[in-house]
C-alpha positions as a printed Julia matrix, in Angstrom:
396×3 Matrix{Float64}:
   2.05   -7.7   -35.57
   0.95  -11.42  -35.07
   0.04  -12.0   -31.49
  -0.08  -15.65  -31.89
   3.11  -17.1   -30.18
   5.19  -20.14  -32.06
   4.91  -23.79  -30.57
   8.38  -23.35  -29.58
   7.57  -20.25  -27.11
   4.23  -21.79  -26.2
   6.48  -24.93  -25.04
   8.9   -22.26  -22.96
   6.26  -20.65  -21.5
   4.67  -23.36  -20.21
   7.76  -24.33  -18.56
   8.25  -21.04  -17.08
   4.71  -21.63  -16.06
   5.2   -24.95  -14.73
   8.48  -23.64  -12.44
   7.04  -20.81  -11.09
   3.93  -22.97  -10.09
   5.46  -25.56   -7.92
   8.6   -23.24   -6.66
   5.81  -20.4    -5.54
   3.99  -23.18   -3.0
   6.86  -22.76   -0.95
   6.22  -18.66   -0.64
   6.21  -17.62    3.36
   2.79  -17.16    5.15
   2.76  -13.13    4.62
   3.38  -13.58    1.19
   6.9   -12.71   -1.11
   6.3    -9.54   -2.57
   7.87   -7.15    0.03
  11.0    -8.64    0.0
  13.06   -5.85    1.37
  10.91   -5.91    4.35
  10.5    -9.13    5.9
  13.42  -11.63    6.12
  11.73  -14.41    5.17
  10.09  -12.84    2.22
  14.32  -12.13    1.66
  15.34  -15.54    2.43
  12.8   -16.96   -0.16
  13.52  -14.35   -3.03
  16.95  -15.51   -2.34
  16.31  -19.1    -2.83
  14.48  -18.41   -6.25
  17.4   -16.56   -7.12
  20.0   -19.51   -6.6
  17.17  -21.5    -8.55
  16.76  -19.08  -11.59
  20.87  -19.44  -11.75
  20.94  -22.97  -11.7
  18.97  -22.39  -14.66
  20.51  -20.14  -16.53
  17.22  -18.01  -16.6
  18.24  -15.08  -14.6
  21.12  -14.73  -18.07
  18.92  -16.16  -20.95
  18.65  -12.64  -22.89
  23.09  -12.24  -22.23
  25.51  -12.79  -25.27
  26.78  -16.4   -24.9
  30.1   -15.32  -23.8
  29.03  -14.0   -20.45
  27.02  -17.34  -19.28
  23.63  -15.98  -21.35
  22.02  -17.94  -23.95
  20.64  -14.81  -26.4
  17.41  -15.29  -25.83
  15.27  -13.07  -27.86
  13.68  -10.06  -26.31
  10.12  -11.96  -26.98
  11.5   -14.88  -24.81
  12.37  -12.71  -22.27
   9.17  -10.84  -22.2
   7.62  -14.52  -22.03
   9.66  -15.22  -18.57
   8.52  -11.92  -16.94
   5.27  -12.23  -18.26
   5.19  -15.48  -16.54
   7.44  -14.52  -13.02
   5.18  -11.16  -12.97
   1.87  -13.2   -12.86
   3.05  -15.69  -10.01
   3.88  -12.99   -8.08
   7.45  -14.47   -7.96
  11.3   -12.8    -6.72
  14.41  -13.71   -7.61
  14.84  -11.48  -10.01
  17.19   -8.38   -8.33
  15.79   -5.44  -10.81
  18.18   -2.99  -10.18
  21.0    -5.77  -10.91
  19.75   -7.98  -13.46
  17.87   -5.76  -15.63
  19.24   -2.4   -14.85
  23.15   -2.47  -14.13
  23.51   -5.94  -16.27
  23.04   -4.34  -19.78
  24.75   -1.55  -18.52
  27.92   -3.09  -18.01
  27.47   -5.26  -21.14
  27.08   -2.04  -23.23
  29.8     0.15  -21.3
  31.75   -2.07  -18.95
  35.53   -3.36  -19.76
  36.39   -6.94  -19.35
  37.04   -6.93  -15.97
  33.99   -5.3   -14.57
  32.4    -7.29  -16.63
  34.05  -10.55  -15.18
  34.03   -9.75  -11.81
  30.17   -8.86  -11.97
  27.89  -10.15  -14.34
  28.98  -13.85  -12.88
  27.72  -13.43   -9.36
  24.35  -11.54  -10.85
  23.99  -14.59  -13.31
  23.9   -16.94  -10.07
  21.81  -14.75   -8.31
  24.07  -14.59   -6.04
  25.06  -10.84   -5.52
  22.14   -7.99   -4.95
  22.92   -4.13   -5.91
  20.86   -1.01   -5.31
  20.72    2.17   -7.54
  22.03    5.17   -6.11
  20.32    7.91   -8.33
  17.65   10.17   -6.41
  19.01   12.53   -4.24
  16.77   15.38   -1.81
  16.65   17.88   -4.58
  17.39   15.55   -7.41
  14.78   12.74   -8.68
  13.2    13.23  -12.32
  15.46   16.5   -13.03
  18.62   13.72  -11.93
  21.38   15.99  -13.76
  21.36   18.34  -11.1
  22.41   16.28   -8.32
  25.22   17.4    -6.04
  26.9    14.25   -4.43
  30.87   14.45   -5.05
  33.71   12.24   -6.2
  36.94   13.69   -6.1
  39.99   11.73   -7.59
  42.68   11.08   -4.92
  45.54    9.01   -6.36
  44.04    5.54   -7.39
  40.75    6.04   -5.37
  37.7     8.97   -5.94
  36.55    9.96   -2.26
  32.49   10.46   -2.43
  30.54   12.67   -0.49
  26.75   13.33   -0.36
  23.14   12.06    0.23
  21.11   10.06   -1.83
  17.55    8.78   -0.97
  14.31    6.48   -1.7
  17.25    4.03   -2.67
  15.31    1.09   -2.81
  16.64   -1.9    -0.91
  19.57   -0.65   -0.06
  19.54   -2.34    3.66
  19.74   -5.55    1.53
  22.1    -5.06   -0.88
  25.7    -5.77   -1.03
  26.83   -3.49   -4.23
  25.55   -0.46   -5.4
  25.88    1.71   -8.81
  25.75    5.53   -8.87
  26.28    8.88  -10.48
  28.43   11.07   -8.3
  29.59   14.88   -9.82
  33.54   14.67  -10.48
  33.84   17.85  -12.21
  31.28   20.83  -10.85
  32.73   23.16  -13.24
  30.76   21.12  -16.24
  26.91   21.95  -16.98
  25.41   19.64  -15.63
  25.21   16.4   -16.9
  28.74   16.65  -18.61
  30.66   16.72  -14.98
  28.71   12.92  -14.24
  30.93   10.07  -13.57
  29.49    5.97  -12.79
  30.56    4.13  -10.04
  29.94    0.62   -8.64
  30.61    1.26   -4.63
  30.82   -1.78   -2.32
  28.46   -1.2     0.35
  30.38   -2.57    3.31
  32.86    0.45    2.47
  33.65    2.68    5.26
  31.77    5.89    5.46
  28.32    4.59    3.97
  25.24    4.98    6.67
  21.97    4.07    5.65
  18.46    5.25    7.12
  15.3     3.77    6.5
  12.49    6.17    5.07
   8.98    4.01    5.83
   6.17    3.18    3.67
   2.62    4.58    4.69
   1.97    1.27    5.69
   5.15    0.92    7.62
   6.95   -1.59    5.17
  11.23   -0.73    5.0
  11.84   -0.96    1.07
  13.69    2.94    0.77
  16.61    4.03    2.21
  18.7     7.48    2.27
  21.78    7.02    1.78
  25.41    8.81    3.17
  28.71    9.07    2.35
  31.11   10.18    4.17
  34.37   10.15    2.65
  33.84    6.47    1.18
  36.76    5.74   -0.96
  35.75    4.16   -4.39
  39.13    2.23   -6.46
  39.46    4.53   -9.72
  38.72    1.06  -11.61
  35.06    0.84  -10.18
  34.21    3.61  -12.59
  32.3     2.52  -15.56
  33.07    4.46  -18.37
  35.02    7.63  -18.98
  35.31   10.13  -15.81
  32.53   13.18  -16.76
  30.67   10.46  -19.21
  28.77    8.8   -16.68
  25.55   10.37  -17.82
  25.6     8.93  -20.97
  26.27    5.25  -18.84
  23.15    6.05  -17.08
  21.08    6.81  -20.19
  21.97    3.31  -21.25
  20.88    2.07  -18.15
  17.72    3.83  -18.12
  16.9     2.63  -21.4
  16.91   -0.85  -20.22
  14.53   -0.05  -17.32
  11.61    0.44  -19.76
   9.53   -2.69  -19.84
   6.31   -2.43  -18.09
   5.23   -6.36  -19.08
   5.35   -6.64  -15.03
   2.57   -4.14  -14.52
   0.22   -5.88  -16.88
   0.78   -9.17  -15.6
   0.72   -8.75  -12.16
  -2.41   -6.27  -12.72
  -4.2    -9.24  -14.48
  -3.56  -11.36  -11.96
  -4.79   -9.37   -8.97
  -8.12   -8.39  -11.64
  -8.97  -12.12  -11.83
  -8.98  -13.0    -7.68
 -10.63   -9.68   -7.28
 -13.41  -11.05   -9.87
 -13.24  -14.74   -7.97
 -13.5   -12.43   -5.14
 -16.82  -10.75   -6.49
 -18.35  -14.12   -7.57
 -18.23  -15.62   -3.83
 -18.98  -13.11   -1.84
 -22.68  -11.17   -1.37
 -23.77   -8.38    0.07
 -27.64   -7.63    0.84
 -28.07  -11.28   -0.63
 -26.78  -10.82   -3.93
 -23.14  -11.57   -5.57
 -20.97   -8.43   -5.33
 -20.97   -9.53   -9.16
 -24.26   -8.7    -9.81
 -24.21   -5.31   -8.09
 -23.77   -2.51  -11.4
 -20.95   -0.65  -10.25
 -18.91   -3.49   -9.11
 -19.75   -5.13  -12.74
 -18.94   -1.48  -14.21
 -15.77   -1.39  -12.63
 -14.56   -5.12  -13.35
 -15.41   -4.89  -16.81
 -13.86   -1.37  -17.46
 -10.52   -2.68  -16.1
 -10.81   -6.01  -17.91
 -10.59   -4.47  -20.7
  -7.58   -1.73  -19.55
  -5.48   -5.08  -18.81
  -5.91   -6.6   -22.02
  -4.92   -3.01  -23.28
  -1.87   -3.07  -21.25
  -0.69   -6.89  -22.17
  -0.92   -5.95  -25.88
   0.91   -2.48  -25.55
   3.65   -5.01  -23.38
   4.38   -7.06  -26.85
   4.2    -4.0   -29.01
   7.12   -2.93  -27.22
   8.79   -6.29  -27.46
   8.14   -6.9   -30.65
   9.08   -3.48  -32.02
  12.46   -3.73  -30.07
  13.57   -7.3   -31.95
  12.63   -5.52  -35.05
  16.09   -3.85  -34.88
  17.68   -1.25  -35.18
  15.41    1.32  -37.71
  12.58    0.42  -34.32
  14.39    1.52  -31.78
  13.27    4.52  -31.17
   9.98    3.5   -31.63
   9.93    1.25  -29.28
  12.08    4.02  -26.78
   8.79    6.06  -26.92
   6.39    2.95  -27.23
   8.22    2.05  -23.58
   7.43    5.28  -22.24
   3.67    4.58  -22.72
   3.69    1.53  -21.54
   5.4     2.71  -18.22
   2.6     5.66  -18.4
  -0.21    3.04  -19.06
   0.88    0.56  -16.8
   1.69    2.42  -13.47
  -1.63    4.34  -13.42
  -3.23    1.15  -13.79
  -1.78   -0.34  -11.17
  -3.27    2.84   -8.94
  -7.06    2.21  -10.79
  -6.82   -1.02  -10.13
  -5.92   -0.72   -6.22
  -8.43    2.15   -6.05
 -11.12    0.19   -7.41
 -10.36   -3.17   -5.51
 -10.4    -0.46   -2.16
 -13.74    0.47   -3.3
 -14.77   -2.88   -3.75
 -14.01   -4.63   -0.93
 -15.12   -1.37    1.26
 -14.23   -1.42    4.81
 -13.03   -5.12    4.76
 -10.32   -3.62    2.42
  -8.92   -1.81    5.37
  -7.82   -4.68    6.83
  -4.0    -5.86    7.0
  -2.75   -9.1     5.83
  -2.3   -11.4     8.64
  -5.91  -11.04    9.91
  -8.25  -13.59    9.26
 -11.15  -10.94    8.13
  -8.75   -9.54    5.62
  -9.85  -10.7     1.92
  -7.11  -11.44   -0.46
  -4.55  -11.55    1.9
  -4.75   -7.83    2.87
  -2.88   -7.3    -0.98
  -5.57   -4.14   -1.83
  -5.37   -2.68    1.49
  -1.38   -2.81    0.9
  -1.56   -1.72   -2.58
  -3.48    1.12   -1.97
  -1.13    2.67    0.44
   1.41    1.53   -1.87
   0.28    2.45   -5.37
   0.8     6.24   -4.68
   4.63    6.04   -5.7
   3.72    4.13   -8.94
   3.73    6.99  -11.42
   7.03    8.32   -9.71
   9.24    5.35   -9.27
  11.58    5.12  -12.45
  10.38    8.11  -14.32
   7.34   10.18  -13.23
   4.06    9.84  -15.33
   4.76   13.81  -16.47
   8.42   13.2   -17.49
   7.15    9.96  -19.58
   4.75   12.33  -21.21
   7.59   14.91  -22.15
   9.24   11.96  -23.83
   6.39   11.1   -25.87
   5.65   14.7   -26.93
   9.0    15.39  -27.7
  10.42   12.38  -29.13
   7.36   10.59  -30.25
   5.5    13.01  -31.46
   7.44   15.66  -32.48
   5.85   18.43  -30.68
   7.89   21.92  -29.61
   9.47   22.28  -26.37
């Protein structure tokens, strides 16, 4: 492939560039990446929502007829490429890139009216009700109910680490309407409105005391019978197309390069026992090593792009090619918060809002943080399992 980009998408990316530059001087004092957790940090992801809808941006890669402009899939990579690296919201993932396609690919014309407007705007936020206590990578064997009653399906059950849930004001989930199935043939797909009776929500902490997960109950919360998506018992083949959109790890790489270079700035300015942390052989050791992992990561990001707008005969190729990438660029997000720990030594133990904390306390956060990387949206073994099996062919 020809990593060279055109004029044309060196003229869009600048202008993402040149957004996201002046819009991001406006970002709160503690920062705008844990948006579920501070309400300012909400308020302002909010605000670059309403501005990526203005836009159009939030709906560039959408068919024309829902507000979107078809924007290839390397234009879109471009944008997040760009958002990732300024460290920028407005983007709701589990809406915009998650239930968005979703309902494109399975929806009927009214879901697909009622919703996929308010997302464009950025005006709606949804949460994903998958993970339950006993059901997170192995997600077919999940146990909370929906049984049909008339015109409604009456839900029952737990689901948890639902991320921003507290925030959101919609939510899409798998619920079991037929036990007697194996499986993941008794799945149905629901969109629940979250100010339904019967929905309680308790926050589950970070390690470093941030509110971003939620479990989540319901208790007899009625769901209309035309807030299913899909066929009733089908909803695990919704999901898969769901999932399949969830893939691109172009975030990781960016915002990984991004947090390499300040650590390096970081390295250059500061001295220890008289000489530039630079200087030291470790520190170069490490800098270097990971230099070279994030350039690595950036071109396995556009493999995956480009592969995908190949069409059709590519796409699983690019399937597996996505697993890798999420593989790749989760675990270095956790060598990269590691090494910036190690780094920065006890200084790094400092939280953001302290003058003595370098880099805005984002390593001390990140470490804490970083664990869940390689679980969130697939664990690192489940990705593997897809490469082996699918990729490379190998026996169960």
């Amino acid at each position: 492939m020809d990593f060279r980009l055109t004029p044309e998408q060196e003229a869009l990316k600048k202008e993402f560039e040149n957004f996201f530059r002046e819009e991001m001087k406006r970002t709160p004092p503690l920062g705008a990446e844990n948006i579920y957790d501070n309400d300012e940090a909400w308020d302002f992801h909010c605000y670059i929502a309403g501005k990526l809808g203005e836009k159009g941006w939030i709906s560039r890669p959408w068919p024309k007829a829902y507000g979107g402009q078809e924007a290839s899939i390397l234009e879109q990579l471009l944008f997040s490429q760009v958002k990732a690296y300024h460290r920028a919201p407005g983007i709701d993932i589990q809406g915009v890139c998650m239930l968005a396609p979703t309902l494109l690919a399975s929806g009927n014309e009214e879901q697909k009216q009622q919703h996929l407007p308010p997302i464009a705007h950025g005006e709606t936020m949804w949460c994903q009700g998958w993970s339950e206590p006993n059901a997170g990578s192995d997600l077919a064997s999940l146990k909370t109910r929906a049984v049909r009653n008339g015109d409604y399906y009456i839900i029952n059950g737990q689901k948890t680490w639902t991320s921003g849930a507290h925030r959101a004001q919609w939510c899409f989930m798998l619920a079991r309407t037929d036990p007697e199935q194996p499986r993941h043939r008794g799945l149905s797909f629901f969109l629940v409105d979250m100010s339904s009776p019967g929905i309680e929500l308790r926050p589950v902490k970070a390690l470093n005391g941030t509110h971003m997960f939620n479990e989540m109950y319901f208790d007899d919360v009625k769901v209309p019978r035309e807030n299913m998506v899909g066929e009733e018992n089908r909803g695990w083949y919704v999901s898969l197309m769901t999932m399949n959109f969830e893939r691109s790890s172009i975030g990781f790489m960016a915002e990984a390069k991004r947090n390499l270079e300040e650590l390096v700035e970081y390295c250059k300015e500061t001295k220890r026992n008289g000489k530039p942390l630079s200087e030291q052989p470790l520190v170069r050791s490490l800098l270097s090593q990971l230099t070279i992992e994030v350039e690595v990561g950036l071109a396995l990001s556009y493999k995956v792009a480009w592969l995908q707008q190949k069409g059709e005969a590519f796409i699983m190729p690019a399937a597996v090619t996505a697993c890798s990438g999420k593989v790749y660029g989760s675990e270095l997000g956790q060598r990269l918060a590691y090494a910036g720990s190690r780094i920065l030594g006890l200084y790094g133990q400092v939280k953001a809002g302290s003058k003595w904390a370098p880099l805005k306390g984002r390593f001390e956060s990140s470490y804490q943080e970083c664990v869940s990387l390689n679980m969130g949206g697939g664990t690192s073994e489940i990705q593997r399992n897809v490469i082996a099996l699918r990729g490379l062919e190998l026996p169960r």
